[in-house]
C-alpha positions as CSV (number, residue, x, y, z in Angstrom):
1,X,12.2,21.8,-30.6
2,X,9.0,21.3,-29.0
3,X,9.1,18.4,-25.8
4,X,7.1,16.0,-28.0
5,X,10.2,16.0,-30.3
6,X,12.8,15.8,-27.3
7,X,10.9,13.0,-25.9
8,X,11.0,11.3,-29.4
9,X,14.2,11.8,-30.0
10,X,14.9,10.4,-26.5
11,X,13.5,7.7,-27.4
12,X,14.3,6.9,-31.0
13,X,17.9,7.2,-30.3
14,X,18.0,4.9,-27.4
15,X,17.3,1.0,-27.6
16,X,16.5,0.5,-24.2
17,X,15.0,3.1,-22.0
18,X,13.6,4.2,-19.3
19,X,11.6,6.8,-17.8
20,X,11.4,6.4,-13.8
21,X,11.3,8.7,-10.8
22,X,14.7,9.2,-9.5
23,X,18.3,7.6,-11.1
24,X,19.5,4.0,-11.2
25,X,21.3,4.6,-8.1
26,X,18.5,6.3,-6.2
27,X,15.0,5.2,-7.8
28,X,12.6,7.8,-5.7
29,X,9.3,5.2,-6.1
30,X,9.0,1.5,-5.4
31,X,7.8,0.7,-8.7
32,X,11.0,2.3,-10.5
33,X,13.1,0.4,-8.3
34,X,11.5,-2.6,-8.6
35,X,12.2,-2.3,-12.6
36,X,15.8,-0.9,-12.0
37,X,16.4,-4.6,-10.0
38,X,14.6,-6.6,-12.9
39,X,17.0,-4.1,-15.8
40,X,19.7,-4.5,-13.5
41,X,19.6,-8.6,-13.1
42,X,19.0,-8.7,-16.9
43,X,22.7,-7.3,-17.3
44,X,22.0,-5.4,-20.5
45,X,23.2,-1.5,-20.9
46,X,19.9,0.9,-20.6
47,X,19.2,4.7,-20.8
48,X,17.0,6.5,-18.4
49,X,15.3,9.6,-17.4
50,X,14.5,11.0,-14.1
51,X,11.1,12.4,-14.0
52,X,10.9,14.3,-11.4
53,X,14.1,16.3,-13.0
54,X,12.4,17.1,-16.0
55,X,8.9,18.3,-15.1
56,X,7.7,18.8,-18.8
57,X,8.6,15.5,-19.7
58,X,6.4,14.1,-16.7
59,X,3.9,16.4,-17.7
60,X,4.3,15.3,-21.4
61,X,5.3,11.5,-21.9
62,X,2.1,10.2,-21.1
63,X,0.2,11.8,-24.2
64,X,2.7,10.7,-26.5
65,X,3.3,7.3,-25.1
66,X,-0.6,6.8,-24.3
67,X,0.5,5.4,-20.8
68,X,-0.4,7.5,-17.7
69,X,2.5,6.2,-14.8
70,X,5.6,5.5,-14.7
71,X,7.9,3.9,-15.0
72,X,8.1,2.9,-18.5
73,X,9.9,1.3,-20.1
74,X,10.7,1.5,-24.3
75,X,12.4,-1.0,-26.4
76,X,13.7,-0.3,-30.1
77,X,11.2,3.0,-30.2
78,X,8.2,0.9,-28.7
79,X,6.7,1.0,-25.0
80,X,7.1,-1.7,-23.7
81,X,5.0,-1.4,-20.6
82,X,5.0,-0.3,-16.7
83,X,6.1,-2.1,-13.4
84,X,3.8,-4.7,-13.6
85,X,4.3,-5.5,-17.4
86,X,8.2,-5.6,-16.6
87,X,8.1,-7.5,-13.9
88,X,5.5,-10.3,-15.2
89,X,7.4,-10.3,-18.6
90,X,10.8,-10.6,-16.5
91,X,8.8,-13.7,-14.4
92,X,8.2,-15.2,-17.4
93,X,11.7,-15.1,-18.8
94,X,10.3,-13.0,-21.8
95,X,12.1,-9.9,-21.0
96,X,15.6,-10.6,-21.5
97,X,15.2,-12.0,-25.2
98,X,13.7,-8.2,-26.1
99,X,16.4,-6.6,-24.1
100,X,19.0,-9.0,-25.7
101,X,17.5,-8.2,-29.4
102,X,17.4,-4.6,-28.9
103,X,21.0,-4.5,-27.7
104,X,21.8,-7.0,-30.9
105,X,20.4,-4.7,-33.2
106,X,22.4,-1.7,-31.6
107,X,25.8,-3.0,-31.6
108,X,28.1,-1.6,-34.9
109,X,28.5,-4.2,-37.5
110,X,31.9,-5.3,-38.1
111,X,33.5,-4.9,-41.6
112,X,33.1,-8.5,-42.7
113,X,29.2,-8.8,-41.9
């Protein structure tokens, strides 16, 4: 599988995620922590992947996203944006209706739906 695929994959399998320098727990730039706080306040589940960790996918994630920093963010398979996107959209109380949706559309249906 070529790193185009695995970043693909990444990302098609799930809802919310995010590519950032450094974990959750130790963001290793400003601008990923500054979206960890805004995912973390939201209260929603995410995915992530550290960067630095994974050279190719640094190397590789901003041709197929189109995007050249990070972090980025993708909801439901679709970049949402950077730190600045996030954290206007989160000003703006836009963010937490995607992040709610996404996490709507991921949850297993019940029998009786």
């Amino acid at each position: 599988m070529s790193i185009e695929d695995t970043i693909k994959e990444q990302i098609d399998d799930n809802g919310i995620l995010l590519y950032m320098k450094g974990s959750p727990e130790q963001p290793q730039c400003g601008f990923s922590a500054q979206v960890i706080q805004i995912l973390m306040s939201c209260g929603k589940r995410f995915a992530y992947v550290d960067v630095l960790s994974n050279p190719e996918i640094r190397q590789n994630l901003p041709a197929v996203s189109n995007w050249p920093t990070f972090p980025q963010l993708f909801v439901e398979g679709e970049l949402v944006g950077g730190c600045d996107i996030i954290t206007e959209m989160h000003d703006k109380g836009e963010l937490l209706p995607v992040l709610e949706a996404a996490v709507e559309e991921n949850e297993p249906k019940s029998d009786t739906e």
